[in-house]
Every structure is written in structure tokens, then in C-alpha cells.
N, C-alpha and C positions, 0 to 999 in steps of 0.2 A: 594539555600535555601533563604527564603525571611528574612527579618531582624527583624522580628516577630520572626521566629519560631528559628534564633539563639539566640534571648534573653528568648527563652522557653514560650512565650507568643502565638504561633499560637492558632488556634483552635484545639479541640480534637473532634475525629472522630463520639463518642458517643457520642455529646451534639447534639443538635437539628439543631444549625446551620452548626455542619461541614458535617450531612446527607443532609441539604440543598444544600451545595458547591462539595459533591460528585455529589449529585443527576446532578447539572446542569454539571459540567464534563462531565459525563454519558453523558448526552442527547447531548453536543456539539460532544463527539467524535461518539456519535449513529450514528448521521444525516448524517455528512460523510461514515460512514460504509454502513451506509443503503443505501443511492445512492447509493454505488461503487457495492453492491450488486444486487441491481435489474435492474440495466441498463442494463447489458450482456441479462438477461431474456429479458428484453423487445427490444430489435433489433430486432428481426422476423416482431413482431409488429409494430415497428417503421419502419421498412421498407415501409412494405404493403401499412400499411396507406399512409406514405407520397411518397411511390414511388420513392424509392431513391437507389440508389446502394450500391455497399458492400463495396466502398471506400467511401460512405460517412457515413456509418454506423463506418465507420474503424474512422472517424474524431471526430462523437460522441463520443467513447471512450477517444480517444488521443487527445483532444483539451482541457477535461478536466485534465486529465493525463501529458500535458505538462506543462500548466500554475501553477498548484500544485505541479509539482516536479521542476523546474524553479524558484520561490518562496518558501519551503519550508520554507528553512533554514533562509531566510529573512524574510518570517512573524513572524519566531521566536523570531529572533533578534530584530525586530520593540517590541513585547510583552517587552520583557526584559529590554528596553530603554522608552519605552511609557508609559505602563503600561499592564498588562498582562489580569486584564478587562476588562478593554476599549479595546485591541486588537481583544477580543473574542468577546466581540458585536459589535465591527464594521463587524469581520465575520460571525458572525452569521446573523446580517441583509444583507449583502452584499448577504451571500449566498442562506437566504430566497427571495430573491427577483431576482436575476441571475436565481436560480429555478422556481419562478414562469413565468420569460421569457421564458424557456427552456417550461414548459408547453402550453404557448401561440403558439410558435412557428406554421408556416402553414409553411414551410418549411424546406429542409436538411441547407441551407445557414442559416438559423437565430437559427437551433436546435445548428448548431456548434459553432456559436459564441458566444449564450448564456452558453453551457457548458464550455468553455474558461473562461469567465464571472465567472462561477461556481467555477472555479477551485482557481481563483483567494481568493474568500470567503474562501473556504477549507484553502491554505493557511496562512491565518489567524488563523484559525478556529481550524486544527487539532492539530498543536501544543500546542497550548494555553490552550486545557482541559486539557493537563498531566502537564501543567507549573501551573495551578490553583492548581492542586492536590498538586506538589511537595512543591510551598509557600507558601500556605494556611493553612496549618496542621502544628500541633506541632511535633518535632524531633521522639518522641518516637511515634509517629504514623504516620508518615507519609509511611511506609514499607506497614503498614497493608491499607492503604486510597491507595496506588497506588497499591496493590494486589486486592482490592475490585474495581478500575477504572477497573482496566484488566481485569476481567471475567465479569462483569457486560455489558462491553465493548462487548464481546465474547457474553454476550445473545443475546444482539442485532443485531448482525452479525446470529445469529441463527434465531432471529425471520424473518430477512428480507425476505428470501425465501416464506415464509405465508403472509405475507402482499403485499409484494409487487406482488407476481402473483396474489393475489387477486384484488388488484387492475387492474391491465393488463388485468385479464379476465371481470370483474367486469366493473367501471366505468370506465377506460382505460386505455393504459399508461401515457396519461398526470397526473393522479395523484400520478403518482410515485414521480413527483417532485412535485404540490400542495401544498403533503402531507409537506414538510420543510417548506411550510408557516404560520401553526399553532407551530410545532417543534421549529423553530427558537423563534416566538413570547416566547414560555417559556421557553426557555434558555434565553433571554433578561431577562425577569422580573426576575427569581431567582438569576441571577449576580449580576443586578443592585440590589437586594432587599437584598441578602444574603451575596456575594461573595468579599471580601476583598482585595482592589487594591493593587498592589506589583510592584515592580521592580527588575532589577537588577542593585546594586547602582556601581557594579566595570565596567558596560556595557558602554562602552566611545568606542569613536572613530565616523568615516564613516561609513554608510550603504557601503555594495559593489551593488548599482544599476548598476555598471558596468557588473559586473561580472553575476548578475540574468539577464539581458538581453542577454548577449552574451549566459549563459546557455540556454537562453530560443530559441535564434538562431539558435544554433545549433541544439538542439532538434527539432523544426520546419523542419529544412531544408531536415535533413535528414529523417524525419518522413513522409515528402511530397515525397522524392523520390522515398523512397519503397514505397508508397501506389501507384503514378503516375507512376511505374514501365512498368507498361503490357502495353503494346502494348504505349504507350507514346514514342514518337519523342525523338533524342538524344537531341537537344538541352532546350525539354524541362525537359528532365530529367539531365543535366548537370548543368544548373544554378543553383538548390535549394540544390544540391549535394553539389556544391563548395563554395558555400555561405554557408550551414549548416559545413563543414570541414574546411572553412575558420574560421569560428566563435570559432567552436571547438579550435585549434591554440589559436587564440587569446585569449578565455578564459584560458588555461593554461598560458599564458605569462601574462597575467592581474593579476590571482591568486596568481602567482609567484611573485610578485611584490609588490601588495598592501599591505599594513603598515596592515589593516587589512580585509584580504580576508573571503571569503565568506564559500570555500575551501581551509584549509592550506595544501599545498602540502605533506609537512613534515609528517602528518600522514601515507603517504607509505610508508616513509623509515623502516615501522616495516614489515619486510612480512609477520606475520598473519595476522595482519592486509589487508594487498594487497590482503592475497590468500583468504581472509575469506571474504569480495567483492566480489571478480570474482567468488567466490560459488552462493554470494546473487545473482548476475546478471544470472547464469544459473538456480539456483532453481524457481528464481522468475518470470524468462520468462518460464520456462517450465507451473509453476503454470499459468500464467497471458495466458498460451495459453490456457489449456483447458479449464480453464474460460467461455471463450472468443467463442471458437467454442463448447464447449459442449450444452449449450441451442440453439445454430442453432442446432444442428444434432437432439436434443431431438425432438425439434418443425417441423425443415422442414424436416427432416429426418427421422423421426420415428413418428410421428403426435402427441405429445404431447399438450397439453396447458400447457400457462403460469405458472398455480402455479403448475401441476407436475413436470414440467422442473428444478421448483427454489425447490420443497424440491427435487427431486431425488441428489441434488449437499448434502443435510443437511447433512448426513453423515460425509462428512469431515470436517462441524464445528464441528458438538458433539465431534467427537474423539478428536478433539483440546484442546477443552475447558476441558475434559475430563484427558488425556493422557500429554499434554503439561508439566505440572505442573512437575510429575513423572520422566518425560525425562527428565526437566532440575536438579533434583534432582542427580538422577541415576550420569546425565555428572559430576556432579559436585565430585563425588566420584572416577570414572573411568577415567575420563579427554573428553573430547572431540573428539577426533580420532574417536570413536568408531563409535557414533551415528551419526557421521556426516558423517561418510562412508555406514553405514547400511540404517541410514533414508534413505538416496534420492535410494538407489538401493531398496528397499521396493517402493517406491513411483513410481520408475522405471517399477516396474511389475504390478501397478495401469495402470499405461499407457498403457503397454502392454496389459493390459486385456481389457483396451476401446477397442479393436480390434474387443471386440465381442457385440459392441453396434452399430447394423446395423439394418436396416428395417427388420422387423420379429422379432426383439428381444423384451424379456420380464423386467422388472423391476428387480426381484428378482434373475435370475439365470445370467444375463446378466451385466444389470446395477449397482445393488448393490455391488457386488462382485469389480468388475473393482473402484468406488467412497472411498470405505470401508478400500480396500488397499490401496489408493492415502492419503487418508486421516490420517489412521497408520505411513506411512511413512513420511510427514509431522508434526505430531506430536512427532516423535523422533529427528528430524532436528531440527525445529525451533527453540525454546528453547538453546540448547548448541548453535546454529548462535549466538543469541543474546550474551549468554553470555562469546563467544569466542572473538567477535565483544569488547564488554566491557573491555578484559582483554588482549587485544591484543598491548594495550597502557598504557600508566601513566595513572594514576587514575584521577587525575587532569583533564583531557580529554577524558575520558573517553563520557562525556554525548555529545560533539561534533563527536567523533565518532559514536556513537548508530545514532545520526541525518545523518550523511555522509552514513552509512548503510541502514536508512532508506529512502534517496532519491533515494538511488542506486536502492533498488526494485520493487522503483515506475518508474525511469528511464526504467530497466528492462522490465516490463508490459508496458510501451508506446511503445519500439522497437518491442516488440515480437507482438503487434496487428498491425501494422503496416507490419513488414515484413510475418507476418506467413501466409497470401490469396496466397502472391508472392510465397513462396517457397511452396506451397502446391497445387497451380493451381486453386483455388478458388478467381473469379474475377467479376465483374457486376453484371448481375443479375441472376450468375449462383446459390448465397446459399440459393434460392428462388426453388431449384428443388433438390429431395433426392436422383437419383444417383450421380450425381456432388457432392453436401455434400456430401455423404456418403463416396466418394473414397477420398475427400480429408482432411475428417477427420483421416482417417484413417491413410493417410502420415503424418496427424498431429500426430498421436499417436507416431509413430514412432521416429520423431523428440526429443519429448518431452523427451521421455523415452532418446534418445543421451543426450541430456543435463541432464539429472540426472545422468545419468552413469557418464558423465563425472566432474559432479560436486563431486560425490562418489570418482574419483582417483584421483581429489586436494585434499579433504581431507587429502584420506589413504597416500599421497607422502609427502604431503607439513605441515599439523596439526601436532601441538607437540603430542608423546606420553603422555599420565598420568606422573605427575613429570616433564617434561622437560619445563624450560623457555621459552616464546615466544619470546623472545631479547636478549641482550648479556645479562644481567640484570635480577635479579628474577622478576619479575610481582609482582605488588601491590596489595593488593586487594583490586577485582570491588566493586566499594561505587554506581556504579547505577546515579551518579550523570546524568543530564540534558545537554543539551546545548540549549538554545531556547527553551524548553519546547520537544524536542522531546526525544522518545525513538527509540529500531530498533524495526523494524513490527513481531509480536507485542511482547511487555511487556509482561511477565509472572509474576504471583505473587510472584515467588522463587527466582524472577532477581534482588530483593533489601534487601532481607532479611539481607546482611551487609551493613548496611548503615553509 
């Protein structure tokens, strides 16, 4: 909370200026949504064009995807100790302009570096809109100002599929990222015009740059071995293995150590905590797989363009934004066991039914079906994650945890784009041809659906029944509080109503 809104002086929601400071919120965490969104669509295309393989397409992803989950939790903490303004237009310019590189790009070596580039701004960036929301508002508004970030949020995640394949088909996909040069421009001007600098006055200590580097090694190393997997030399698949596991190591013993780490270890000694993670990492890789290969199969698979491909996925926004709210309602009456063994087996049978999205299939008896269920089932999950994730700890920590959940399943979706061409046989320049996609989306399906099943029996094994403590100790209750400005992926409006 910022030192405004303890002395009951923040802004209120309904005066003109605090729709100014949601409005730029909005539009900082848009711009991120909306890349993360129409990238996947546009790989077909980015290929082609630049004639590049499916391990470099694999880099476009995850080069963005590493430097943003590698830094998250530090762009946070930079906001909280700098200023949480000034954090967000350093990334928001950083990140208009990284984009407009990644646009320039005539090559896969300069596409990847610039999205790295990108990711970099992101972390700055993502955090910092929900940290605007939480210190910028007054007490008794700030529940309703972060329920309104969070579906407003969700539009935009909705509208991306319409723009941005419009754009793909339209003027190309260079303008998927262009498009953040004007975006960013007016997030700048309403911060600086509207947006009220803040801090965090108890934020002392060291950055852990140690710690963000070695995360970010480790992530690399091992991120380059599954991708240089296939058919790559032992020796050159050994170096970036034991370098990326070396690093690993040593980030835990850094963590463990530092006065003040990056990651307090100590957060696992709760195991709902522990177990309600290793759900994030399977739900989230499963998600971040079909992501990931659904608009190849659309496009080179079944001959789609670009903007069918990105609405045939809509489906499992609406229901989100739709449905989400309800489920974490429901959880909070029933307890969490339930939904959180239901969702992912629901989401499970989504997967299964991609089975019937092959060459020859049609949109509505094929498609829709297989997206619709995926989509249900994610929307009875999410929700009680988060606010299992929340309540899994002291309250006090509660908004460092939501942030450690939240790296985790961005973590998640960089491993699982990386290893899933490996385990599924799709390599070079085979997802450029629809039998090859096709069979190995299909092992992708399969995949996916393991990891939800098995995300479904940590649950039902390991999740307190309704009534049961998550520690030795009754659980506080979730205040939704921050750490760095992050929440887990994503906020729901019901997730702060005690605040």
C-alpha cells in the first residue's frame, strides 16, 4: 500500500483522474498480453518469411519468455525502491522500442535478440501496472480498481486474436510489434500526466543481481539443450546442459544465503504451497503447449490464415473472463480440492478432443468443441490456483508468493516450448508440412492431457479438504496483498475482495 492511500488520501476510482491511472494500468498490462498473444499466431508467417527453422522460431518464443521470467520479480522490486512510475515508463519505452527492433529485424539472429530485448521492458513493465493500481487508489477502492485492472485486462487478451491476425494477414507480421510504438507512446504520456509516483518506503536492502543472472542461466542453458537436442553432437549438447544445471545449483545456494534473496526458499516449507507450484508448472505447460502448436496445426495443418487461427483459440478467453470470477466464488465456499481436481480433468478431455483437429476437419464440430472444453476447464482451475497460492502462506507474504507463482508459469511455458518439438518429433523444417504437424500434434495432445491428469491427482492427494488448515496453524486470511506489484496469472476480481 502506498503511503497515500494509508493516510486515506489515494485517489478514488470515480474521480476522473483515478480512470486516468486505471486507464494507463490497462494499457501497460495490454501491451504485454497482446504480444504474448499474437506471437504464437504469427510463427507460420515468421517462418516463411524469414526462412528460419522450428528451433528458431522455438527462440522467438523463449528468448522473450526467459529474460521476463529471469527478471520478473526484480523489475518489481527496482518499482518498489525507485519508483513504481518511473519503473513503468522506463518499460514501457524500453519495451516500445525493443519492439519496434523485433519489427525491423531481416533476420532469425536479430528477431531473437530483440525479443530478449523485449522481455527485458516486459519485466519492468508487467509488474508495475498492478503495483500502479494497488498505491494509487484509496483503501476502500482499491479491491474494486484491481477487479476492474483484471477484466479490463482479460478484454484485451480477447481482443488480441482480431488484431493481431489482422494485422498478419493485412499489413504483416511486422506490425504485430509496430503496433507497441504508438501503445507505449500513450502509456508514457498518461503516467507522466496522471499517474502518481510511489514507493515502497520499508523496500531496503540489495537487489539480488546475483540471483536474476544465475536464474537467467540456468533458464538459457537448459532451454538451449532441449531445443539443440535432435540430432546435435554430445558434446555440444553437454556444455549448455551442465552450465544451465550448474547455474541451477548455484542459484539455490545464493538464494539460500542472501540477507535478501530474490527467492526465499522458506516459502516451501509450507507444502500447499510446494504442491500448488508443481500444479502451476503442469497446468501451465500443458496450457503454454497448445498455445504454442495449435496455430501451427491451424495454419500449416489445416490451411487456415492468420486471423482464423487467432479467433478459433477465443473461446477460451470468453469463458475465462466469463466463468473465472464464479469458480473462484464457488472455491471459496467449497474449499479448493474440488475445482482444482475437476478443472484440469475437464481441460484434460479439451486436449483429448484436439485429437479430432486434423486435415479435413471443420471449425464447429471439430474445433470448437475440443477449444470450448479447454477453456471450461481452465476457468474452474485458475481462480482457486490463485487463491490457494495466496492462502497457502502468512498473509504478510502472501503478495511474494502470488509473484513466485507467477514466475513459475511463465517458467513453465518457456520449458514446455522448448522441449515439446523434442518429445513430439517435430524438428527443422518439418512444421512447414501437414502430415508431420499433424502427427505430431497429436502426440502433443496426448502429452498435454498427462499433465493435466496429473496436475488433477496433486490436487485430489495433496489439497486440503474444505475446513482443513494448510499448515500446522489456521491460515490467515488472503489480504491479496503485492510483492513487487505482481499477482499469480491472472488476478481475478473476487481475489481481493478481503482486503
Amino acid at each position: 500500500m502506498s503511503a497515500a492511500a494509508a493516510r486515506g488520501t489515494g485517489i478514488a476510482l470515480s474521480s476522473a483522474r483515478g480512470r486516468w491511472v486505471l486507464a494507463c494500468a490497462v494499457l501497460a498490462s495490454g501491451m504485454s498480453m497482446l504480444d504474448g498473444t499474437v506471437v504464437n499466431v504469427a510463427l507460420p508467417r515468421i517462418g516463411s518469411d524469414l526462412d528460419v527453422s522450428l528451433a528458431t522460431l522455438q527462440w522467438v518464443v523463449n528468448a522473450y519468455m526467459l529474460t521476463l521470467s529471469a527478471l520478473l520479480l526484480l523489475g518489481g522490486a527496482l518499482g518498489d525502491r525507485l519508483g513504481r512510475r518511473r519503473t513503468l515508463v522506463a518499460g514501457a519505452v524500453w519495451f516500445a522500442l525493443a519492439s519496434a527492433l523485433c519489427g525491423f529485424a531481416w533476420d532469425g539472429g536479430l528477431l531473437i535478440a530483440a525479443r530478449a530485448l523485449q522481455g527485458v521492458g516486459g519485466a519492468l513493465l508487467t509488474p508495475g501496472s498492478l503495483a500502479l493500481v494497488r498505491a494509487s487508489f484509496r483503501e476502500e477502492d482499491q479491491a474494486k480498481a484491481v477487479g476492474a485492472w483484471s477484466g479490463l485486462t482479460g478484454v484485451a487478451g480477447a481482443v488480441g486474436p482480431f488484431l493481431g491476425g489482422w494485422l498478419i494477414d493485412g499489413p504483416g507480421w511486422r506490425w504485430i510489434f509496430f503496433i507497441n510504438l504508438p501503445l507505449g507512446a500513450v502509456v508514457v504520456a498518461l503516467a507522466l500526466r496522471h499517474v502518481p509516483e510511489s514507493r515502497d518506503p520499508a523496500a531496503t536492502g540489495r537487489f539480488d543481481w546475483t540471483g536474476a543472472a544465475l536464474g537467467a542461466l540456468f533458464l538459457a542453458g537448459i532451454s538451449y539443450a532441449l531445443i539443440t537436442a535432435k540430432g546435435a553432437s554430445p558434446g555440444r549438447l553437454l556444455v549448455p546442459l551442465v552450465v544451465g544445471l550448474a547455474a541451477g545449483v548455484a542459484f539455490l545456494v545464493v538464494e539460500r544465503r542472501a540477507r535478501e534473496p530474490m527467492l526465499p526458499l522458506g516459502l516451501f516449507s509450507s507444502r500447499l504451497f510446494s504442491v500448488t507450484n508443481l500444479m502451476t508448472l503442469c497446468l501451465y505447460a500443458a496450457i503454454g503447449g497448445v498455445l504454442f502448436l495449435l496455430p501451427v496445426q491451424l495454419q500449416n495443418g489445416l490451411g487456415y490464415d492468420a486471423l482464423e487461427a487467432g479467433v478459433a483459440s477465443l473461446p477460451i478467453t470468453l469463458l475465462m473472463l466469463v466463468l473465472s470470477a464464479p469458480s473462484g466464488d464457488l472455491a471459496r465456499r467449497i474449499g479448493p480440492r474440488v475445482p482444482l481436481t475437476v478443472g484440469p480433468l475437464v481441460a484434460a478431455c479439451g486436449a483429448l478432443l484436439m485429437l479430432r483437429i486434423a486435415p479435413g476437419a471443420s471449425y464447429f464440430p471439430d474445433v470448437l468443441p475440443a477449444v470450448a472444453v479447454m477453456g471450461l476447464g481452465m476457468s474452474v482451475f485458475v481462480a482457486p490456483l490463485t487463491a490457494t497460492v495466496l492462502a497457502s502462506v502468512d498473509a504478510e507474504r502472501a503478495g511474494l508468493a502470488s509473484g513466485v507463482n507467477n514466475t513459475a508459469a511463465r517458467i513453465a511455458q518457456l520449458l514446455v516450448v522448448a522441449a515439446l518439438p523434442l518429445a513430439v518429433g517435430l524438428s527443422d523444417n518439418a512444421y512447414r508440412h501437414a502430415p508431420q504437424v499433424n502427427a505430431a500434434f497429436h502426440r502433443a495432445a496426448w502429452g498435454m492431457a498427462g499433465l493435466l491428469v496429473l496436475a488433477a491427482a496433486l490436487a485430489f492427494c495433496f489439497v486440503r479438504r474444505p475446513g482443513e488448515p494448510p499448515r500446522d496453524e489456521e491460515p490467515a486470511e488472503p489480504r491479496c496483498r503485492t510483492h513487487a506489484g505482481l499477482a499469480a496469472p491472472p488476478l481475478e476480481p473476487g481475489d481481493c475482495e478481503r482486503n
